[in-house]
N, C-alpha and C positions, 0 to 999 in steps of 0.2 A: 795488826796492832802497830800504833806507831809508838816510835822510841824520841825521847827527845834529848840531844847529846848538847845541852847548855854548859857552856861552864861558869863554874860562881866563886870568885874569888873570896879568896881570903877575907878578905879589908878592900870590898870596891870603891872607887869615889864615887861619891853620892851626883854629884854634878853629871861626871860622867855616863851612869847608871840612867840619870831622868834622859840625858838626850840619846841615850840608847832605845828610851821606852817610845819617849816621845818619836823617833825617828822609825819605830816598829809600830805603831799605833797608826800614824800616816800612811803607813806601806800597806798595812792592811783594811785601814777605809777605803781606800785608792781600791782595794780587791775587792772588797765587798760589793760599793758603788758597781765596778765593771759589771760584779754575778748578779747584782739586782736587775741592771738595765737588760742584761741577756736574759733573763727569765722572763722579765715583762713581756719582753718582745718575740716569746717563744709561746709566753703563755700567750698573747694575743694572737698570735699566725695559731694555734691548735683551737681557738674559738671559733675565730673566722672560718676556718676549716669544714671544723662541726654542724656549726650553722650551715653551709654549703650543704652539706651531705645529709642535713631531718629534711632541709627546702628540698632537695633532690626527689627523697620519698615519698616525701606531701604531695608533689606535684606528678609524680608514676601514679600515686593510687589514686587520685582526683582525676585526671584521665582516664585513669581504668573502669571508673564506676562512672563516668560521661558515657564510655563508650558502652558498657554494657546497658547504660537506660535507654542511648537511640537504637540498640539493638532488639530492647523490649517492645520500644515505640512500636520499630518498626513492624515485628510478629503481631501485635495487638491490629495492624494498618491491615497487614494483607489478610489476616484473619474474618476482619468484618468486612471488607470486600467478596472475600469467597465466598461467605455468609449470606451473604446479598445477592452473587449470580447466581448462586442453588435457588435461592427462592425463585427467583426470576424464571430459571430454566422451568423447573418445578410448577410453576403458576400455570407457562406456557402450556406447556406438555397437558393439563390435568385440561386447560380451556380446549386445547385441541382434539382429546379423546370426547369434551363432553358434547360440542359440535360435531366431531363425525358420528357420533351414536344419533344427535338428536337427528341430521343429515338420514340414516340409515332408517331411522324410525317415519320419520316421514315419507320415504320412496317406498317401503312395504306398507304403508296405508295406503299412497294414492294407490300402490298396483292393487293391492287389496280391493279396492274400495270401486280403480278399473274394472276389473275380471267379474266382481258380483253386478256392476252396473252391465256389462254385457250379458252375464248368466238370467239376469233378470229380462231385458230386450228379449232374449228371446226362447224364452218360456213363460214368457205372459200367457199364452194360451193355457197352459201348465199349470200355473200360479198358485190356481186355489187346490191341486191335488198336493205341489209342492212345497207350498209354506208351510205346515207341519215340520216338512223332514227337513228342509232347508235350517229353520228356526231349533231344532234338536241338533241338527251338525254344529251350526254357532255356537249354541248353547258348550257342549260337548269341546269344540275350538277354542274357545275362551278357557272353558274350566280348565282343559288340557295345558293350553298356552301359560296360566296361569297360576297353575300349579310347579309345570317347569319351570318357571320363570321364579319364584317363590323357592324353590329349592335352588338355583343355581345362584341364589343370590345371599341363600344361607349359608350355601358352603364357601363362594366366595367370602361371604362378613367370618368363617369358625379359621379362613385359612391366612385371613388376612391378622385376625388380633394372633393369632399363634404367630406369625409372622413380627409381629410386632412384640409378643410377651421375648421371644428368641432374642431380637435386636435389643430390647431393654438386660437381656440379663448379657449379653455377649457386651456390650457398654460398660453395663457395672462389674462383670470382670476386668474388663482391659484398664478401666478406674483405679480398682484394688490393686492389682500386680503395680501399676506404677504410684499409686502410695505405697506401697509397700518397699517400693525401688527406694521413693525418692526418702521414706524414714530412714533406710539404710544406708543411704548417705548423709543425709544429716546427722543420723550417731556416729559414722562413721568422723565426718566433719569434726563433729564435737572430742571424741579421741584424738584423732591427731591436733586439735588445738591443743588441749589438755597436755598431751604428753610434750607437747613443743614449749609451751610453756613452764611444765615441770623440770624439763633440759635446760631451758633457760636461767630459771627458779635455782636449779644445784650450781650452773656453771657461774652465776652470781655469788654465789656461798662461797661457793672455791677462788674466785677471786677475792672476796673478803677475805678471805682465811689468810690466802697467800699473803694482801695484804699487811694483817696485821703481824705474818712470821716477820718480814721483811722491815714494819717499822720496829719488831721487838730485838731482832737480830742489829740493825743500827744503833737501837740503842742500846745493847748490850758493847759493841764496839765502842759507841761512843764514852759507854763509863769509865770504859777499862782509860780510855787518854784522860777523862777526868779525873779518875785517881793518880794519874802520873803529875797531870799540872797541879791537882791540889799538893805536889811535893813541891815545887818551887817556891823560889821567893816571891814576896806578896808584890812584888809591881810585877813580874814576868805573871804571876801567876793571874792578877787580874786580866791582864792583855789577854792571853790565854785564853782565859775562860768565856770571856767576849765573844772573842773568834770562834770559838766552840760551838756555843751559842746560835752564831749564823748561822756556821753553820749544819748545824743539827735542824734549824728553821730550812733551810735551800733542801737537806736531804730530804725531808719529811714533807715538803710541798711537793718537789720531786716526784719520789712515790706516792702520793697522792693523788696528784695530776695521770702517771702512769697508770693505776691503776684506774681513776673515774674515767679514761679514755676507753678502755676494753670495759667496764658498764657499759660504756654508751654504744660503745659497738656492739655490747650481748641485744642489750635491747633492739636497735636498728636492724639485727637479724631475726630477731625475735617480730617484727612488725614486717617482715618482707615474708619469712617463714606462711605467720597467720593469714597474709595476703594473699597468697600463693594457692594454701589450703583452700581457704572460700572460694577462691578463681576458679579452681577446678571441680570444686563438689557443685558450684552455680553450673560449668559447662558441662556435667555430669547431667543437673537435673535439665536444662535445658534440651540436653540429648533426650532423656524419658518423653519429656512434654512434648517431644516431635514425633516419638514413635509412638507416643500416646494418642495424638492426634490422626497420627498415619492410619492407624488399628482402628477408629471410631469411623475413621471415613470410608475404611473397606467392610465393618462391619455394617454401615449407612447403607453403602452401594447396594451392598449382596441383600440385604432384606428389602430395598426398596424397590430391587426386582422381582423378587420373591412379592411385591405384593402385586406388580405390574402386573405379572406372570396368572397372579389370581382373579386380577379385572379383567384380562383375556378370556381366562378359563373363565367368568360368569357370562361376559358378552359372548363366548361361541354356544354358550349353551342358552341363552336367551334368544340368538339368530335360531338355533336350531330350534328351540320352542316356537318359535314364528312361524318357521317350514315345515312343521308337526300340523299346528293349527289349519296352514292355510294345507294342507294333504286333507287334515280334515273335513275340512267346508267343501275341498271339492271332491269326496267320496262318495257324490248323490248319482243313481242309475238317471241319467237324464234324457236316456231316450228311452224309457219307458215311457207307452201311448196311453194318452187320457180317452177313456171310450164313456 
């Protein structure tokens, strides 16, 4: 509380009196002017400031979301490339087994087709005792050959879709588990924005609050001198009241300003906070979608042996049909004597 220790004569001269006021009114525009030009120049360095430091953060999370798009780029790039050498590899491979079967198929014809042209040279004499039994081992060779061939092709085709029904459901697991990852990170996401915000949300309250104790408590100070100067005389008291006036305007801008600084800093924490959170739930799910990827490619690998593995198993049992057959055809007594 201020005290004010005026003294007031008796019987002042009036003359005297006005160049007392007059000479107190100049003292204190001369003060005012000073505190006005300091505030301007306070208030404009804390703008300048501010501005500095939203451009700061504009420009960290506009690079930060540059970098994570060529990062996407880039996964999407090598992506379709690897996509591209499996087929290639894939193509290769499937041309190369279909050639060395077709390779294989034609050296057991000509031998075949050798072996009967010499069995035939020379038992022409034979011929007509032996084309009956000859024509039934064929017969009997084929059907045999044909039959194995026929089963080893069906269990190749029952071992290959099981192979493939496997690979589809071991896919649409490893699918789920990482939706399932990546919801749980985006609730999670979504809670800590939330509560970052609701911390932001009270600690703005409570700066209001504070706020307004602070301008109630000024002006509570400030009544108590206004009841004192409403006891002077009417020229002190107008001077007075003036000055009061400022300033209670300089205080209350003041806090004002004090306080919309720490808003703005709630806020600019509150936007690095929310930034930070996304950064990491994004490098979070990033991480799933590589293990997710990882697990599709080891589930790929391992059935796409599993099917290899089956076109083996049907080609050794169709070589081996072949060497059934040709045992067959030559299963004939061929030196029994035509009498």
């Amino acid at each position: 509380m201020v005290i004010y220790d005026i003294p007031v004569p008796l019987q002042p001269d009036p003359k005297q009196a006005q160049d007392d006021v007059n000479e107190f009114l100049n003292k204190k525009t001369k003060e005012r002017r000073s505190l006005e030009k300091r505030r301007k120049e306070k208030s404009k360095r804390s703008e300048e400031d501010t501005k500095k430091k939203e451009e700061t953060v504009r420009g960290g999370v506009a690079q930060e979301e540059k970098f994570a798009e060529e990062h996407e780029n880039r996964l999407r790039d090598f992506k379709k490339k690897e996509d591209q050498r499996k087929k290639e590899v894939e193509e290769h491979q499937r041309k190369k087994r279909t050639e060395e079967a077709h390779m294989l198929e034609r050296k057991e014809e000509e031998k075949k087709e050798h072996k009967q042209h010499e069995e035939y040279m020379k038992d022409m004499r034979r011929a007509s005792v032996l084309k009956v039994r000859v024509e039934a081992r064929k017969k009997k060779s084929a059907d045999t050959e044909r039959e194995m061939r026929s089963q080893a092709e069906a269990e190749g085709f029952r071992n290959k879709q099981q192979a493939e029904l496997l690979e589809h459901r071991e896919l649409r697991k490893v699918e789920e588990t990482s939706r399932k990852r990546r919801g749980e990170i985006d609730t999670r996401e979504r809670m800590e924005k939330n509560e970052a915000s609701e911390e932001a949300r009270k600690h703005r309250a409570k700066i209001d609050a504070e706020e307004r104790t602070a301008i109630q408590m000024m002006e509570q100070g400030l009544n108590q001198v206004r009841m004192q100067i409403n006891s002077l005389p009417p020229g002190v008291r107008n001077s007075e009241t003036m000055r009061l006036s400022a300033e209670e305007r300089q205080r209350k801008e003041k806090i004002e300003g004090d306080f919309m600084r720490k808003r703005t800093q709630v806020e600019v924490d509150l936007q690095k906070e929310l930034s930070a959170i996304a950064q990491r739930a994004k490098r979070e799910r990033d991480a799933i979608g590589a293990e997710e990827r990882q697990d599709k490619t080891q589930a790929e690998t391992f059935m796409r042996q599993k099917k290899t593995d089956a076109d083996r198993t049907v080609k050794r049992k169709i070589d081996q049909a072949a060497r059934t057959a040709e045992e067959i055809l030559h299963d004939i007594n061929t030196g029994e004597e035509i009498k």
